[in-house]
N, C-alpha and C positions, 0 to 999 in steps of 0.2 A: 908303340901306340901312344896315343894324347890322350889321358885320360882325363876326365871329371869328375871328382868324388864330390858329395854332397851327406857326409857321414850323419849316423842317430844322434851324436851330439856335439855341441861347439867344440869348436879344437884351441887347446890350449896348446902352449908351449911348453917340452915335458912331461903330459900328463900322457897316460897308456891308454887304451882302450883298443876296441877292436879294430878300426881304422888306421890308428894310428902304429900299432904292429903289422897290419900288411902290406901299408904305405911305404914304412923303412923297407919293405924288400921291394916293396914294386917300381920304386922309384931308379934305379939302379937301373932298371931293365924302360922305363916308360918314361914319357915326362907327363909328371902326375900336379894338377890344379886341385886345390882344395877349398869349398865354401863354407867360412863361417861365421857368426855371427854374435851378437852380442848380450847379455842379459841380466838383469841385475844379480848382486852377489848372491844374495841371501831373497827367502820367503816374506821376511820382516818389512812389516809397514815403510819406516826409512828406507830403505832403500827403493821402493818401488814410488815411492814420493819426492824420492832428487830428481832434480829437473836433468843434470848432467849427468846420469845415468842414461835418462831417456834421450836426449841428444847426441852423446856417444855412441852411442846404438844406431842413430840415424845417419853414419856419417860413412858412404861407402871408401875404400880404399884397401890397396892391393901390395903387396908385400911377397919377398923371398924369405922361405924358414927352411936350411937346412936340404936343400936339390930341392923343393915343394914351389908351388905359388900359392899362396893363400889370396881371395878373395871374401873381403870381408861385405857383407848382404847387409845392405842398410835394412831394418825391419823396426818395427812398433813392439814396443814389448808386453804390452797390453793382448797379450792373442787373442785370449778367451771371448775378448769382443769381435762379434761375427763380423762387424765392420771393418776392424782394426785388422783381421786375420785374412779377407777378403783384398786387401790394400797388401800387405805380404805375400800372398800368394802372385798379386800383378806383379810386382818390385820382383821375385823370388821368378817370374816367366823371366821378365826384362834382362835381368841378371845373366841369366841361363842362355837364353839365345846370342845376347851378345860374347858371351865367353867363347861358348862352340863356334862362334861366327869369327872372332878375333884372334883362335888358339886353333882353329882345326881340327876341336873334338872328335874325337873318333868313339870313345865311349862314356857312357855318363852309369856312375855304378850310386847307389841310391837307399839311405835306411829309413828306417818309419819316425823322419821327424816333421812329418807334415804337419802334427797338429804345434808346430812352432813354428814352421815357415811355410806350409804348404806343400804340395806334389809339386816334383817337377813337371816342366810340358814334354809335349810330345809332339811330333812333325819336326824336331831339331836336325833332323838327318846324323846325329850320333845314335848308337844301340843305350838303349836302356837295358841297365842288370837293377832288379833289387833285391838288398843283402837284408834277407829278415832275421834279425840280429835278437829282436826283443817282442815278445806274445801283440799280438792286437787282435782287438774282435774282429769276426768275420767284416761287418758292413764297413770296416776301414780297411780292414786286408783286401776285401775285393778291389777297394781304389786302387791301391797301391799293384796289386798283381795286374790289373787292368791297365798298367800304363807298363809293362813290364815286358823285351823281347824274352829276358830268361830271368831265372831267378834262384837265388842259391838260400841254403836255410841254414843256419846254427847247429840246430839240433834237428832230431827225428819226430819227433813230438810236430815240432810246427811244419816238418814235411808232409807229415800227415794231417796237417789241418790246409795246407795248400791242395793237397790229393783231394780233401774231400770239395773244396770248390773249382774242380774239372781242371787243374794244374799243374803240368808236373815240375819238377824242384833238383836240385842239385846240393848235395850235402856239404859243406863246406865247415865244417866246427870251427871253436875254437883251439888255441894251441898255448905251449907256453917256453918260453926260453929254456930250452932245457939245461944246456950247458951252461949256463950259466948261473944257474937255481942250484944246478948239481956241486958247483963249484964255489958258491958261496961260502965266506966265512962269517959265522955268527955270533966269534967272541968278542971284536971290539963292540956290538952291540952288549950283549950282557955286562962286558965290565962298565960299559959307557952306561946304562941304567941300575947300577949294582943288582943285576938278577942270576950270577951265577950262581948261587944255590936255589932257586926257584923252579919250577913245574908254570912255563911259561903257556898260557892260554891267548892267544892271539888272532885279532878278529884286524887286517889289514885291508888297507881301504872302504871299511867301514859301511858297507853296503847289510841291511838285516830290513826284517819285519820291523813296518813304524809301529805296530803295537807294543816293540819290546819285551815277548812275551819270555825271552831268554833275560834276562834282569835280575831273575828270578833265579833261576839257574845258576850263574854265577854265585848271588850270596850263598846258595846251597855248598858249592862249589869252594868258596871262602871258609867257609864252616868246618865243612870235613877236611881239607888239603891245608894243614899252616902252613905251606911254603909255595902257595899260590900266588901267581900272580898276574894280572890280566892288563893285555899288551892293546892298545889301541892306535891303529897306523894308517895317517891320513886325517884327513878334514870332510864339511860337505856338510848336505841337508842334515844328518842325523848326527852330526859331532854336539852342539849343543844337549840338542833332546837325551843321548845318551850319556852326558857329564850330570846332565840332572839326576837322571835315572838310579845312578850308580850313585850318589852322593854316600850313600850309608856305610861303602866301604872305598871309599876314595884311597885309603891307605895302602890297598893294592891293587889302583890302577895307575899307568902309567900314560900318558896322551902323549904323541908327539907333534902332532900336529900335521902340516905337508911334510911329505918327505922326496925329495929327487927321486926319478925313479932310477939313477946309475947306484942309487943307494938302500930301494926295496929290498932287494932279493937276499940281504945281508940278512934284514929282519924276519924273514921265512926260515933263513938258517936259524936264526936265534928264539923259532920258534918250538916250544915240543906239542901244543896240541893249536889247530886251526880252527878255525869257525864260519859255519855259511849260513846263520839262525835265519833263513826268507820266511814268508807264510807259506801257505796251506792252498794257492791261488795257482791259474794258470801263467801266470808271469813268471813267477819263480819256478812251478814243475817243468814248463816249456827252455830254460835255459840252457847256455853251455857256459856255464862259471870259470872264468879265467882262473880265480882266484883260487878253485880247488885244483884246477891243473895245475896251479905252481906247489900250491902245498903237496901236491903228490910228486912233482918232480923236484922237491927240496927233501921227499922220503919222509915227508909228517904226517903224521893223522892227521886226518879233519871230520870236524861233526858239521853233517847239513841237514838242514831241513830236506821233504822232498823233492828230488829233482832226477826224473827219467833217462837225463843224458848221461849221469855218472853209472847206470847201467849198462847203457850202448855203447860205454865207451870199456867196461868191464873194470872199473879204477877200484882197486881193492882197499885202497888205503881211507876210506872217505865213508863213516857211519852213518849210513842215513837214519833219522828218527822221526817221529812226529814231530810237529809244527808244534810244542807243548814246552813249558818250563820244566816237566817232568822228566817227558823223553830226552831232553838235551842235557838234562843233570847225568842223567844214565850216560847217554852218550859218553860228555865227556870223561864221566870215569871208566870206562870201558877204553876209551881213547888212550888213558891214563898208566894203561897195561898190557898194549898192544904190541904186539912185537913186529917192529918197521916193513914196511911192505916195500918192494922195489914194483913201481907199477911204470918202470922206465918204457918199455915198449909197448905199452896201452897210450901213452904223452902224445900229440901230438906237437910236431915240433913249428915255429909260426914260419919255419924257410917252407915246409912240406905245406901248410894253408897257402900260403903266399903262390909257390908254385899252381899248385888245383886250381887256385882262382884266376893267377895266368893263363892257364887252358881254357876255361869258362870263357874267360875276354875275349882268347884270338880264335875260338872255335865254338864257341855256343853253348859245348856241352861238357863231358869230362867224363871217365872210366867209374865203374862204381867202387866206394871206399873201401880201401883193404886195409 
């Protein structure tokens, strides 16, 4: 098949995400187009004030990454303005039919980044699938399922918020490289950060509550455990805010920055407790966290705030707590003394997503999850 993805978020070169794990398989079997786009680095005034920020953005152009075609979607980066977003949305039609028109689209699979570039259209004579990946309120979910021939969900949580607006949905989680997580080696990381006597705490890809309510927790953390040490992997909105955060014990923290992802899964080895500190919200209860499924399939604990899918999915290795500096001090010392869980055949692996969502594409529907 032809396919056209139009993923939740910009696609980098590199960078993991859900798209971008079931693309490497799907690609193999489809020839796979990808739409994306452009936007400034950072939230930070400067940047959203370069002119050539905003011009690079406006500049469309089309590229091979790796068996892919990438199409890059000239857009305004200004969205929040109703005008500026209403001008994306035509650019983001335009786009769209001409691709399907010039490539033969056959299916256009779709996540909730409209409110950055708009809904796709509709009457393209491709199927529309959307891949609801991350929580939205009902009166934007209805757009979205409303332009939708089918629709797959993450987790069970948001299957059950499609059910409740007359829809049904197709499970599709997510997964994590097993073999590969399994197979990790984690000491040229400790010796490379001298943390081989350390009780390594490790929060990778840096995804948490912007409140930071776990902050707290750690100095706790730092307190009781002297041979602590807390591992930060990756960059992003909250890499800043959280080196402020932490300043009181910077002496064991460690930041690396970006890191390859042929080079992640080292540092899951060389992790011994994980971290998923989200809030207390339906964004975060509604997920399927990549990130705990790799920690479970590198045999580590992890402490998460709540999240309904490490339920559904039975992953033993993974404390849930409250959303609290409290609960998460507990957690992690409890994580602290846990004896390793193999939650190997609870994993989904991203060949088995990848497959499920082949069947979804050339047939509509798909078997229920076992």
């Amino acid at each position: 098949m032809r396919l056209l993805w139009i993923p939740h978020t910009r696609w980098f070169a590199g960078v993991a995400h859900r798209a971008a794990y079931l693309i490497n398989y799907l690609k193999r079997r489809h020839e796979v187009h990808v739409i994306t786009w452009s936007e400034p680095k950072s939230a930070a005034p400067w940047d959203f004030v370069n002119p050539v920020v905003h011009l690079q953005a406006l500049i469309p152009w089309k590229d091979a990454d790796d068996g892919i075609t990438l199409h890059h979607l000239p857009r305004w980066c200004l969205h929040r303005l109703p005008q500026l977003w209403a001008r994306n949305q035509r650019i983001l039609n335009e786009a769209v039919r001409r691709i399907v028109g010039d490539y033969g689209i056959e299916a256009i699979i779709f996540g909730p980044s409209a409110y950055l570039i708009g809904f796709p259209p509709t009457g393209t004579g491709a199927s529309l699938f959307f891949d609801y990946v991350d929580y939205a309120q009902n009166e934007i979910l209805a757009k979205y399922i409303a332009r939708a021939d089918a629709i797959t969900c993450v987790s069970r949580r948001l299957q059950r918020q499609v059910r409740a607006l007359k829809r049904e949905s197709i499970y599709v989680p997510n997964g994590a490289d097993v073999e590969k997580l399994r197979g990790a080696d984690g000491s040229r990381i400790r010796d490379e950060y001298s943390i081989n006597d350390r009780l390594v705490v490790s929060l990778i890809g840096l995804t948490c509550s912007s409140d930071l309510y776990f902050v707290e927790s750690l100095r706790r953390v730092g307190s009781r455990v002297p041979n602590a040490a807390f591992l930060f992997v990756g960059k992003g909105p909250m890499y800043a805010p959280l080196r402020r955060a932490l300043r009181s014990i910077r002496d064991r923290c460690i930041w690396t920055g970006w890191i390859p992802q042929e080079r992640v899964y080292e540092f899951f080895a060389a992790s011994d407790i994980g971290l998923y500190p989200g809030g207390d919200n339906p964004d975060f209860r509604s997920a399927c966290p990549i990130k705990l499924l790799e920690y479970a399939a590198a045999r580590k604990p992890s402490v998460s705030s709540p999240v309904e899918e490490v339920d559904a999915l039975g992953l033993r290795s993974v404390i849930q707590v409250d959303a609290t500096a409290a609960a998460f001090f507990d957690g992690i010392m409890e994580a602290a003394s846990l004896t390793p869980v193999d939650d190997m055949e609870r994993i989904p692996s991203w060949q088995k997503i990848a497959d499920r969502l082949d069947t979804v594409l050339r047939e509509g529907s798909c078997e229920e999850w076992t």
